[in-house]
TORKOLKE-925007 format. One record per residue: residue in one letter; x, y, z of N, C-alpha, C in turn. Coordinates in nm, 4 decimals. Atoms other than C-alpha are relative to their C-alpha. Layout:
! TORKOLKE-925007
 code      n.x      n.y      n.z     ca.x     ca.y     ca.z      c.x      c.y      c.z
    A        X        Y        Z        X        Y        Z        X        Y        Z
...
//
This chain:
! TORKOLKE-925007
 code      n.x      n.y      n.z     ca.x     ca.y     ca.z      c.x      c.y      c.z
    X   0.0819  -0.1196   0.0000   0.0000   0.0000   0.0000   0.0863   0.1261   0.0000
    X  -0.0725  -0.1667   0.0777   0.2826   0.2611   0.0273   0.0616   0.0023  -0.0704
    X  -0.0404  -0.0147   0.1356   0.4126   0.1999  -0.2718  -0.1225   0.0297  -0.1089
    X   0.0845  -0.0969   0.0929   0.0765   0.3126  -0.4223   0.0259   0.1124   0.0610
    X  -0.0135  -0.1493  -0.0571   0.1089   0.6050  -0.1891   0.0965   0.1052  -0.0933
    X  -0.1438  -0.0991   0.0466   0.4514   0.7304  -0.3171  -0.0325  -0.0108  -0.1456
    X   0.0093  -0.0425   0.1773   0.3774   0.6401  -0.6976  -0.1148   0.0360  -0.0113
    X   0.1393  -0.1328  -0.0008   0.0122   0.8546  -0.6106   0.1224   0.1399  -0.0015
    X  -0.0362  -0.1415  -0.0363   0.2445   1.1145  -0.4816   0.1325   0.0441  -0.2101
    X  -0.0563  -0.0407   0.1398   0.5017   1.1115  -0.8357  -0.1125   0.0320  -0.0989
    X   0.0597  -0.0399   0.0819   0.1899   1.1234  -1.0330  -0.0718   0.1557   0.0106
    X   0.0632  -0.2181  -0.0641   0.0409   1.4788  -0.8498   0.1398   0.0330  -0.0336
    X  -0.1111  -0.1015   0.0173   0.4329   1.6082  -0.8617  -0.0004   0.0321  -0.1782
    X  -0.0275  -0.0179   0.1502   0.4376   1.5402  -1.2497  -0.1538   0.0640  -0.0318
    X   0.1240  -0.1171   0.0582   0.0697   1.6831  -1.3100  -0.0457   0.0947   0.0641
    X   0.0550  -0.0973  -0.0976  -0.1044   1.8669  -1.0266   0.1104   0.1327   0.0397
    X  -0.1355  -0.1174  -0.0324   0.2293   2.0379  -0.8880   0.0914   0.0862  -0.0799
    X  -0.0418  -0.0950   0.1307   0.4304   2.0989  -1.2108  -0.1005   0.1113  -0.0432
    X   0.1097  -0.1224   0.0521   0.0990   2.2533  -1.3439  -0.0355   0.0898   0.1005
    X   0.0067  -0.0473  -0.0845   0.0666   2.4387  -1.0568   0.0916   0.0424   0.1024
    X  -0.1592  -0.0155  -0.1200   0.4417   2.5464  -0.8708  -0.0557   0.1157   0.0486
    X  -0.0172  -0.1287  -0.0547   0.3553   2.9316  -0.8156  -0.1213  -0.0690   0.0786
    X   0.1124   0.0087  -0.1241  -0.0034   2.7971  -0.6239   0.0908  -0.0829   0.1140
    X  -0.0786   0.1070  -0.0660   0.2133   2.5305  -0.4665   0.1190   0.0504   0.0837
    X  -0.1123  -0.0443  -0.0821   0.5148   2.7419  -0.3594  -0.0661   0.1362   0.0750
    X   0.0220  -0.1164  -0.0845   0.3435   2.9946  -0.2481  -0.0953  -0.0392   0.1791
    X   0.0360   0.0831  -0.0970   0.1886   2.7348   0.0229   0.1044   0.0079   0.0681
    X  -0.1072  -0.0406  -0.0798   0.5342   2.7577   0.1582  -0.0112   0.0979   0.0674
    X  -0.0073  -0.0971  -0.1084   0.4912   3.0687   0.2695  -0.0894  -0.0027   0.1336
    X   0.0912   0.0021  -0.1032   0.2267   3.0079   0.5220  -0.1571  -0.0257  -0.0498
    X   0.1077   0.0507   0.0388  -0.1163   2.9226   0.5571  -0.0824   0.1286   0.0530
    X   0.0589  -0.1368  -0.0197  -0.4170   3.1700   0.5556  -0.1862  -0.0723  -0.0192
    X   0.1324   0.0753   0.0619  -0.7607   2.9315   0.5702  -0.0726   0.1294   0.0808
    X   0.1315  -0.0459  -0.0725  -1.0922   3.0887   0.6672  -0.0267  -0.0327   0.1006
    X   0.0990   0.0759  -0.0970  -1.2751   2.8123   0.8004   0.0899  -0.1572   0.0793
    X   0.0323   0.1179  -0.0546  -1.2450   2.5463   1.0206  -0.0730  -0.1207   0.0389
    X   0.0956   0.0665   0.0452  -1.3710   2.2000   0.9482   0.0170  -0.0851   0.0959
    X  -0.0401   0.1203  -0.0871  -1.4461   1.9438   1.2053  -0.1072  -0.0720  -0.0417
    X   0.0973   0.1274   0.0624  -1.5532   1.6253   1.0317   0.0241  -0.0994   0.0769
    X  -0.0050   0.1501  -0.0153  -1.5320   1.2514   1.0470   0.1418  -0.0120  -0.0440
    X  -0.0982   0.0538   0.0620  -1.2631   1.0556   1.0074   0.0185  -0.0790  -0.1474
    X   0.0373   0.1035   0.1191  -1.4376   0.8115   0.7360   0.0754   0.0352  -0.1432
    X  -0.0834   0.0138   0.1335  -1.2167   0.7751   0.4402  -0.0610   0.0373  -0.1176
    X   0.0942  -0.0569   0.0608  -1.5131   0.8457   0.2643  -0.0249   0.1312  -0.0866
    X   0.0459  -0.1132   0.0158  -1.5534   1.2115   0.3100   0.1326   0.1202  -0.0005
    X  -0.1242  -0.0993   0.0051  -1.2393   1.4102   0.2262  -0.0679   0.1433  -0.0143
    X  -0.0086  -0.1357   0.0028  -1.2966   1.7996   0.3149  -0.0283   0.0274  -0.1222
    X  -0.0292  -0.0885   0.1207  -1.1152   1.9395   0.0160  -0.0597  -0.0485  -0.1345
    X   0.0346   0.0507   0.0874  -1.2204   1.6982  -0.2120  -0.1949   0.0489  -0.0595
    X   0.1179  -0.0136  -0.0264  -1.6228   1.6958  -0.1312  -0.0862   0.1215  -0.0097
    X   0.0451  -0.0928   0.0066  -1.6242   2.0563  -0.1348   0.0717   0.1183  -0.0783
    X  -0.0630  -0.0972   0.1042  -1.4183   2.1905  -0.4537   0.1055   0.0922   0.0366
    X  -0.1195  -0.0748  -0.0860  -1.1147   2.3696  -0.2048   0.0986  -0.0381  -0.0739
    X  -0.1508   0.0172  -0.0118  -0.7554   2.4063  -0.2647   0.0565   0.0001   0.0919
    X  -0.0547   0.0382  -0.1079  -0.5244   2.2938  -0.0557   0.0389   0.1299   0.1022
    X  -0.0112  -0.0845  -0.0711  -0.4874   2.5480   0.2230  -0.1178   0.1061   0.0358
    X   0.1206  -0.0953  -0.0315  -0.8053   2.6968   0.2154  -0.0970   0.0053   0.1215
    X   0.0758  -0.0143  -0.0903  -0.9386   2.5146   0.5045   0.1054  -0.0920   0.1037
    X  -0.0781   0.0299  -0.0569  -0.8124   2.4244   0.7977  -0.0486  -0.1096   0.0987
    X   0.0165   0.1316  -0.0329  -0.8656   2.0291   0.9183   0.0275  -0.0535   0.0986
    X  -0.0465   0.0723  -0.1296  -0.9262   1.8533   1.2293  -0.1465  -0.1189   0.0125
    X   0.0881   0.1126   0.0010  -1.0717   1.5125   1.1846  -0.0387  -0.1304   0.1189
    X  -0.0133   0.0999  -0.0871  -1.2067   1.2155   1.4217  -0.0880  -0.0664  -0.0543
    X   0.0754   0.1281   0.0266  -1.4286   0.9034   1.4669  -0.1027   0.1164   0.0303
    X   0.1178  -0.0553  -0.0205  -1.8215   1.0723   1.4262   0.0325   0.1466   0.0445
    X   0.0218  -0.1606   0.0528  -1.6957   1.4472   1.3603  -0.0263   0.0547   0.1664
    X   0.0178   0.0335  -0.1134  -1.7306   1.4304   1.7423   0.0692   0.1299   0.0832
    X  -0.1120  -0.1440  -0.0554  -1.6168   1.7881   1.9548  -0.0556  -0.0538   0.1476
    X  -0.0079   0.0313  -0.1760  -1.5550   1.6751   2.3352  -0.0139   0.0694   0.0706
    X  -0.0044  -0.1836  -0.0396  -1.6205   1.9558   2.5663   0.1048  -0.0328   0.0865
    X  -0.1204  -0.0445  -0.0895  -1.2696   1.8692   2.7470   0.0872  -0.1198  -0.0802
    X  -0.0945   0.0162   0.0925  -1.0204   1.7644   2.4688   0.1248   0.0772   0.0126
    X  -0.1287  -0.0843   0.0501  -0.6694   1.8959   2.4607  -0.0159   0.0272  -0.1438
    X  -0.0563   0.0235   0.1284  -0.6280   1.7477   2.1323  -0.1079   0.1522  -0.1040
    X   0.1497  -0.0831   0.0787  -0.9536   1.9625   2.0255   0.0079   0.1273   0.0348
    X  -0.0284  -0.1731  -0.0542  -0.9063   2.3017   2.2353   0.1471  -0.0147  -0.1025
    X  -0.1473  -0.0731   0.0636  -0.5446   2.3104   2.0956  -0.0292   0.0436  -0.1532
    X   0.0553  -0.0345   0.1404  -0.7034   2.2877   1.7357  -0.0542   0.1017  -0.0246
    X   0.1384  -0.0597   0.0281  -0.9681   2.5143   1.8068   0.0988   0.1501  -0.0053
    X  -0.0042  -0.0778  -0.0602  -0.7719   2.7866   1.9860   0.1228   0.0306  -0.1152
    X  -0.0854  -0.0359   0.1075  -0.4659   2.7848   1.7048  -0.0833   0.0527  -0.1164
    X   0.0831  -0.0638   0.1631  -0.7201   2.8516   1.4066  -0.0811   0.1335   0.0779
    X   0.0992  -0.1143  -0.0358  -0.9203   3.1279   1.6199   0.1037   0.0828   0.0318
    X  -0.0393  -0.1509  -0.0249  -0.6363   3.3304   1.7725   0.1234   0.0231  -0.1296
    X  -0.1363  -0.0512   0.0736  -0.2961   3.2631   1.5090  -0.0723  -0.0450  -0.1690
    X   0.0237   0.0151   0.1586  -0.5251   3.1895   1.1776  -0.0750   0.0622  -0.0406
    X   0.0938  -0.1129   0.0073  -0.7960   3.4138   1.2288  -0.0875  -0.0395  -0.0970
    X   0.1459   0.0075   0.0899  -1.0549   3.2157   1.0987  -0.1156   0.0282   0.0176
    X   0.1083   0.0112  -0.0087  -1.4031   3.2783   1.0336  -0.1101  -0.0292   0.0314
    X   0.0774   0.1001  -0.0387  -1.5739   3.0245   1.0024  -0.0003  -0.1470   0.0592
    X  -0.0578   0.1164  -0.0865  -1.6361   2.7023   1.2195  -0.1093  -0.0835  -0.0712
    X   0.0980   0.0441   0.0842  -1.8000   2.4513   1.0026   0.0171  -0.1966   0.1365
    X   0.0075   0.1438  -0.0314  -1.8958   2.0663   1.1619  -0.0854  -0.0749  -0.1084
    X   0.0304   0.0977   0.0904  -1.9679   1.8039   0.9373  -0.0414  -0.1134   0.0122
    X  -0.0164   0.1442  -0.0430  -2.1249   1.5193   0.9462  -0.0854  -0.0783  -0.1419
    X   0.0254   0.0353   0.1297  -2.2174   1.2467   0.6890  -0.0550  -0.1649   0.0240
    X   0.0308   0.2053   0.0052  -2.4186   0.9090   0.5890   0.0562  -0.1029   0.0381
    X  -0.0959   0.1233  -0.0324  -2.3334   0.6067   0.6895   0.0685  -0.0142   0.0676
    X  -0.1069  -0.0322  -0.1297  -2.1311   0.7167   0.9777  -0.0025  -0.1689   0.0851
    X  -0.0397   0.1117  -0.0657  -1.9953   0.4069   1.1254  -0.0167   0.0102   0.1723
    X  -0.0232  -0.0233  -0.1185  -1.9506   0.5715   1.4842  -0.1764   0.0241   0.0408
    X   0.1600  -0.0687  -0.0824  -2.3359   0.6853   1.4780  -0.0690  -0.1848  -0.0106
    X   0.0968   0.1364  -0.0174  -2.4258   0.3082   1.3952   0.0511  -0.0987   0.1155
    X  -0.1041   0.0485  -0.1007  -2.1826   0.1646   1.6654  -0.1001   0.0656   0.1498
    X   0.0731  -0.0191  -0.1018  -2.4511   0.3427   1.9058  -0.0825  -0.0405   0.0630
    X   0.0554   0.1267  -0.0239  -2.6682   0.0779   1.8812   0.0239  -0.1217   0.0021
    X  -0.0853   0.1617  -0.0160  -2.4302  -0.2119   1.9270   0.0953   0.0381   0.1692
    X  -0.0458  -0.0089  -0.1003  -2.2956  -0.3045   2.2261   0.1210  -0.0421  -0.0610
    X  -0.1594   0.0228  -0.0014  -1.8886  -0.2879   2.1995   0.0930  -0.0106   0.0831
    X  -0.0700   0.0005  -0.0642  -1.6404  -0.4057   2.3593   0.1565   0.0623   0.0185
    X  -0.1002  -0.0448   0.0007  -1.3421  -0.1922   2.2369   0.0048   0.1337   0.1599
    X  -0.0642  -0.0731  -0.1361  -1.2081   0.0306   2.5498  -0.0234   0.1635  -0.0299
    X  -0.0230  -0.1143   0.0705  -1.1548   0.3465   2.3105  -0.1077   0.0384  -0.0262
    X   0.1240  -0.0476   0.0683  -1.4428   0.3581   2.0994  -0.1330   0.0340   0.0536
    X   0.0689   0.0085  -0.0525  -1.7018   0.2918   2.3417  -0.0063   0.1721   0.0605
    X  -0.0143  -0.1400  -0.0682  -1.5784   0.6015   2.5457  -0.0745   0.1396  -0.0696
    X   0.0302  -0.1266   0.0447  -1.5587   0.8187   2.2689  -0.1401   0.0031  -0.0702
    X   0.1524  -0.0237   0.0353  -1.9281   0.7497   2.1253  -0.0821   0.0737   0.0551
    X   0.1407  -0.0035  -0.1389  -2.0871   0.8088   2.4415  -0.0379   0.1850  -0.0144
    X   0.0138  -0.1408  -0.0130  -1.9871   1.1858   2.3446  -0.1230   0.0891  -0.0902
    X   0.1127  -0.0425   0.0765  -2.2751   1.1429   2.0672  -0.1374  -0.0711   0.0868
    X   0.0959   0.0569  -0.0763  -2.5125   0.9438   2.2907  -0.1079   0.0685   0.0362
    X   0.0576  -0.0735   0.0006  -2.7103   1.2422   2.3349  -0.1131   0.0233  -0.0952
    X   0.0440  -0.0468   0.1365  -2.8204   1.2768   1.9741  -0.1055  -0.1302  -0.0631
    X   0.0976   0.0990   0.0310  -2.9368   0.9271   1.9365  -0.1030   0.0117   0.0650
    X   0.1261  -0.0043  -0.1260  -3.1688   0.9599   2.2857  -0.0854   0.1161  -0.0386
    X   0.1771  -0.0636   0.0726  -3.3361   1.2563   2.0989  -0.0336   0.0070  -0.0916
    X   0.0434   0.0586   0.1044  -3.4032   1.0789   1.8323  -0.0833  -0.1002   0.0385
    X   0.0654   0.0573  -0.0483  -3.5161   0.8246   2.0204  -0.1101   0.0585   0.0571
    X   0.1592  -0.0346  -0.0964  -3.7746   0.9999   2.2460  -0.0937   0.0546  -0.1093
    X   0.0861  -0.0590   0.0754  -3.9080   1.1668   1.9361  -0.1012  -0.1640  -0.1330
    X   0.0272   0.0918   0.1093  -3.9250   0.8368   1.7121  -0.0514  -0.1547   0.0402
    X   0.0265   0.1545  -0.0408  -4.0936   0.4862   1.7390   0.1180  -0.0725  -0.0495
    X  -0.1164   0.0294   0.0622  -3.8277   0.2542   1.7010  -0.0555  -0.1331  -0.1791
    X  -0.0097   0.0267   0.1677  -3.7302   0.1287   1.3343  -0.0376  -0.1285   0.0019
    X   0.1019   0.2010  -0.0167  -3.8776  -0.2473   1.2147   0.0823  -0.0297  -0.0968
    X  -0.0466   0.0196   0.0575  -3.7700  -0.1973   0.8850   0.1357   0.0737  -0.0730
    X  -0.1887  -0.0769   0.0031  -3.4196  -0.1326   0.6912  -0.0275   0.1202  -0.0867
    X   0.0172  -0.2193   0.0113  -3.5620   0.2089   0.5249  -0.0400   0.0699   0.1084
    X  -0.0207  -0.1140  -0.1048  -3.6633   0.3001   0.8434   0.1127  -0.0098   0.0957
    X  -0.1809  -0.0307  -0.0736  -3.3219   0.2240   1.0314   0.0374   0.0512  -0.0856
    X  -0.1647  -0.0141   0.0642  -3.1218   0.3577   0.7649  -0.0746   0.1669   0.0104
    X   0.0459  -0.1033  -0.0013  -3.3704   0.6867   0.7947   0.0158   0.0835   0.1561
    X  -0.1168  -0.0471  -0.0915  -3.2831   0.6743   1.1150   0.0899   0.0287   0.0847
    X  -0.1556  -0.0343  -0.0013  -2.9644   0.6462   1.1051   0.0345   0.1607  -0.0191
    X  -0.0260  -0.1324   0.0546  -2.9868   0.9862   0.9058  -0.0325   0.0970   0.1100
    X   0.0975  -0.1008  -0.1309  -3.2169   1.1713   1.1910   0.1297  -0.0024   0.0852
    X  -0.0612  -0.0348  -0.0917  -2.9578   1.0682   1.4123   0.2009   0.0704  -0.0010
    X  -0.1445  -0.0224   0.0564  -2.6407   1.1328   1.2496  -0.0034   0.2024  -0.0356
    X   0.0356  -0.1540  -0.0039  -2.8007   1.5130   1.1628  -0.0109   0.0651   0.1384
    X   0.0162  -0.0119  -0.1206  -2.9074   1.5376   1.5201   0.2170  -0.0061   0.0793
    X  -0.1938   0.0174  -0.0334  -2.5032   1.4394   1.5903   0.0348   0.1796  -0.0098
    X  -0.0799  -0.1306   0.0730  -2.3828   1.7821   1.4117  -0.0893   0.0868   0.0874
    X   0.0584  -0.1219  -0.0495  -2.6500   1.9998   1.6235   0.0803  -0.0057   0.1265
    X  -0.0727  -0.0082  -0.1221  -2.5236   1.8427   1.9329   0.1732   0.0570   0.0104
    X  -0.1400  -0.0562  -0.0199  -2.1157   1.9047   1.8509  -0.0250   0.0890  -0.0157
    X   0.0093  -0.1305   0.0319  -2.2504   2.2267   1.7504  -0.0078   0.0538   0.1726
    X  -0.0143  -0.0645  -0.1303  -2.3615   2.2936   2.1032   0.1189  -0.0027   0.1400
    X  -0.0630   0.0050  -0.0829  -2.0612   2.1510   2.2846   0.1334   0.0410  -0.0222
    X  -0.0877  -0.0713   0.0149  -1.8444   2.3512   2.0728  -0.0278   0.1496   0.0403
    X   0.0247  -0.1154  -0.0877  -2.0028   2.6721   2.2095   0.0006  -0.0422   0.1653
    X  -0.0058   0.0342  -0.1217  -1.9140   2.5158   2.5403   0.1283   0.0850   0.0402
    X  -0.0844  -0.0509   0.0507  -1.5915   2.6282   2.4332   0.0795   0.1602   0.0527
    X   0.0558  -0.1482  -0.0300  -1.4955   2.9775   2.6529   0.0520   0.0748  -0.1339
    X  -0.0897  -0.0825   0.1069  -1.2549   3.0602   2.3601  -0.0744   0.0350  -0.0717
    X   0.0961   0.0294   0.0817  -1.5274   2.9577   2.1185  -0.1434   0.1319   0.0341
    X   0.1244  -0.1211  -0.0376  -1.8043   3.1789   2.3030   0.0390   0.1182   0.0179
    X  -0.0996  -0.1167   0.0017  -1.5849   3.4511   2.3185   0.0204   0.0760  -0.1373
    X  -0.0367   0.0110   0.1420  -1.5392   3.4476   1.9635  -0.1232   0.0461  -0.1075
    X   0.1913   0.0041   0.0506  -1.9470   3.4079   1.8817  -0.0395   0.1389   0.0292
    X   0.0660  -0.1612  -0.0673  -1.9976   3.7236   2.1126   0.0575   0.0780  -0.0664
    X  -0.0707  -0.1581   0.0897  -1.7183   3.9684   1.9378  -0.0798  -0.0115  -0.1347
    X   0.0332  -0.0343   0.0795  -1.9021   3.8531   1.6117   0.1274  -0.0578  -0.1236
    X  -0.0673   0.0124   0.0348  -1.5733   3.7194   1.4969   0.0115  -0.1149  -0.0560
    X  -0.0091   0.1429   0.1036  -1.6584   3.3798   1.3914  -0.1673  -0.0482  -0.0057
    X   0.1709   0.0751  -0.0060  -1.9788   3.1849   1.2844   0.0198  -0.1288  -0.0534
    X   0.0300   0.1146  -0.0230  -2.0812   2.8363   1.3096  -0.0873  -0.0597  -0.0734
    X   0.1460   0.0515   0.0328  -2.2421   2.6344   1.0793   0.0199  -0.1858   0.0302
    X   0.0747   0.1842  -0.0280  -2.4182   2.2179   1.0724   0.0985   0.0005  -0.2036
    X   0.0452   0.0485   0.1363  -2.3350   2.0463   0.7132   0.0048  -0.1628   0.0382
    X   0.0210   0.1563   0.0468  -2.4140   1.6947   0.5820   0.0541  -0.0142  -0.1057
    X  -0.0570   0.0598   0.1400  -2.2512   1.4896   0.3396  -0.1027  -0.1258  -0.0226
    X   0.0194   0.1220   0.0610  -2.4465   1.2507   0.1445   0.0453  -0.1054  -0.0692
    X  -0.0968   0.0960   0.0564  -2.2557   0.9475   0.0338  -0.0968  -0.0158  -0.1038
    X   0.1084   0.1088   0.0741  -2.5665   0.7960  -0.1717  -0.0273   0.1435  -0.1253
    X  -0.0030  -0.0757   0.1260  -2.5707   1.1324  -0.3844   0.1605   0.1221  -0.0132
    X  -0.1033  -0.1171   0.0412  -2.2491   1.3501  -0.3390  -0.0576   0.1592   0.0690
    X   0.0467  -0.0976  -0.0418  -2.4672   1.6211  -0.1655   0.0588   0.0387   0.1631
    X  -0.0521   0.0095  -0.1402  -2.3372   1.8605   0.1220  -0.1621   0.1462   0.0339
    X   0.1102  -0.0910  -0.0564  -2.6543   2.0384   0.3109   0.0136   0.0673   0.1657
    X  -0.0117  -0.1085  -0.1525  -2.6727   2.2855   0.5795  -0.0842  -0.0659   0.0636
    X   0.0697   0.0126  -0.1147  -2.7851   2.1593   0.9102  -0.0260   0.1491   0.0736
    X   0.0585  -0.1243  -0.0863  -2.9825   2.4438   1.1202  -0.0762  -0.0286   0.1345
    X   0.0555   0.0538  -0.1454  -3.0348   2.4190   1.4936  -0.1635   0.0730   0.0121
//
C-alpha cells in the first residue's frame, strides 16, 4: 500500500504540482484558511475533495463521528490555534451518511476506546429516540440512522459553544458556526440548522 502512496504522490508532482508550482510554492509561505472543518474521520468524506477547495483553504481537524468533546486537549489546541494565530471565520462541523460511529450506538462494543468516545454522541441518538418509534424496517433504520447522524452535528454544535474561547469568539461577532451533511448515496453537502 505505500508503494501506491509514493507512486500517487510522483503522479500529483508530475501533473497537479508541475501545473501548478507558483499555487504550490506559495503554500510555503504560510497558511491563511478561513474556516475550520471538524468532520469525520471516514475515508469516505475528504474535506477538500467533497467541497471543490484548494489545498490550504481550510483548515482540518478530523475524528471518529466528527465528534467535539467539551474537554479535549487534542480539540481546544485545534480550536484555539485557528481562532487566535489563523484568524478564521468560520467554524463549520460536518457530518455524513453512513457514519460508522453513529451506527456503533446501537451495538454493544467491547473496544475500550471507541465505546468512550461514542458516548460523546449518545445524546443525539436519545433525541431521536424519544421523538421516534423505534425502526422495524431497513428504510426506516437507515432513515434513522440519518435523523440521528443530523441530530449528531447539532449536538457538537452545542458543545463547541461550550468552548470559553469559542463563546468569546461568537460574542465579538468574529466567527460563525455552521451544521453540514454529506451525502454518500448522492455527493450532496446540506446545511444543518439548529
Amino acid at each position: 500500500m505505500i508503494d501506491q502512496l509514493l507512486e500517487g504522490n510522483k503522479i500529483f508532482q508530475e501533473n497537479e504540482y508541475k501545473n501548478n508550482k507558483d499555487f504550490y510554492r506559495n503554500l510555503v509561505l504560510g497558511q491563511n484558511p478561513k474556516i475550520l472543518w471538524l468532520g469525520c474521520s471516514d475515508s469516505r468524506v475528504t474535506p477538500e475533495r467533497i467541497t471543490g477547495v484548494n489545498a490550504g483553504d481550510i483548515f482540518v481537524h478530523r475524528n471518529i463521528g466528527n465528534i467535539v468533546p467539551t474537554h479535549d486537549w487534542n480539540f481546544a489546541t485545534v480550536t484555539e490555534y485557528a481562532i487566535n494565530y489563523l484568524k478564521i471565520t468560520d467554524i463549520v462541523v460536518c457530518g455524513h451518511s453512513q457514519c460508522g460511529a453513529i451506527r456503533a450506538l446501537d451495538q454493544d462494543i467491547d473496544d475500550a476506546y471507541l465505546s468512550l468516545w461514542i458516548n460523546n454522541a449518545r445524546a443525539a441518538k436519545e433525541t431521536i429516540d424519544s421523538m421516534e418509534k423505534p425502526a422495524v424496517t431497513e428504510e426506516e433504520r437507515k432513515e434513522r440512522s440519518c435523523k440521528i447522524e443530523k441530530e449528531n452535528i447539532k449536538l457538537q454544535i452545542r458543545h463547541l459553544k461550550e468552548y470559553p474561547l469559542v463563546k468569546k469568539a461568537i460574542k465579538s461577532g468574529s466567527i460563525k458556526i455552521h451544521g453540514l451533511y454529506y451525502n454518500l448515496y448522492d455527493g450532496t453537502l446540506t446545511e444543518i440548522l439548529d
